[in-house]
C-alpha positions in Angstrom: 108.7 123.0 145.9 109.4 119.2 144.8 112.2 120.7 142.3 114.2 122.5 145.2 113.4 119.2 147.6 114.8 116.9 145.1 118.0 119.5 144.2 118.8 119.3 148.5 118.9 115.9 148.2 121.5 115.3 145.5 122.8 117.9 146.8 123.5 116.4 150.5 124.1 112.7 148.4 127.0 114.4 146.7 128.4 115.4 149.7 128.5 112.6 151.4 129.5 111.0 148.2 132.3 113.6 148.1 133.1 112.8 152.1 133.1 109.3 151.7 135.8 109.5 148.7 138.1 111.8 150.6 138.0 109.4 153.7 138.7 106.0 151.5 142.0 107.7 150.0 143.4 108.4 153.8 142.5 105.0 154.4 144.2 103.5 151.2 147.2 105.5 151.4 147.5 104.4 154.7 147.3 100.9 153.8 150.2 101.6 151.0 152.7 102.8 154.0 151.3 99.4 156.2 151.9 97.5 153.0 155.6 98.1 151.6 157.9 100.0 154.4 159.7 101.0 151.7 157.5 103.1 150.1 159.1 106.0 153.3 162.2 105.6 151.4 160.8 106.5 148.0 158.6 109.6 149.7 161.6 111.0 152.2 164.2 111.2 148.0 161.3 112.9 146.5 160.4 116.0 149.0 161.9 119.1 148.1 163.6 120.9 150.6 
């Protein structure tokens, strides 16, 4: 019973490990755009359409 308790728990710390580390690149790419405007620019030559 302790094994499968202590599995759950890394279990539910990975992910929110895993949540948290998707958020904070949102959140830094978002900064990126805030930071240099013309970083739009460079994004909008390199889709392919």
């Amino acid at each position: 019973m302790l094994e499968e308790q202590r599995q759950r728990l890394i279990g539910c710390i990975l992910v929110l490990l895993g949540a948290a580390g998707f958020s904070t690149k949102a959140i830094l790419i978002k900064l990126a755009y805030a930071a240099d405007g013309q970083l739009d620019a460079i994004m909008e030559s390199e889709k392919i359409v």
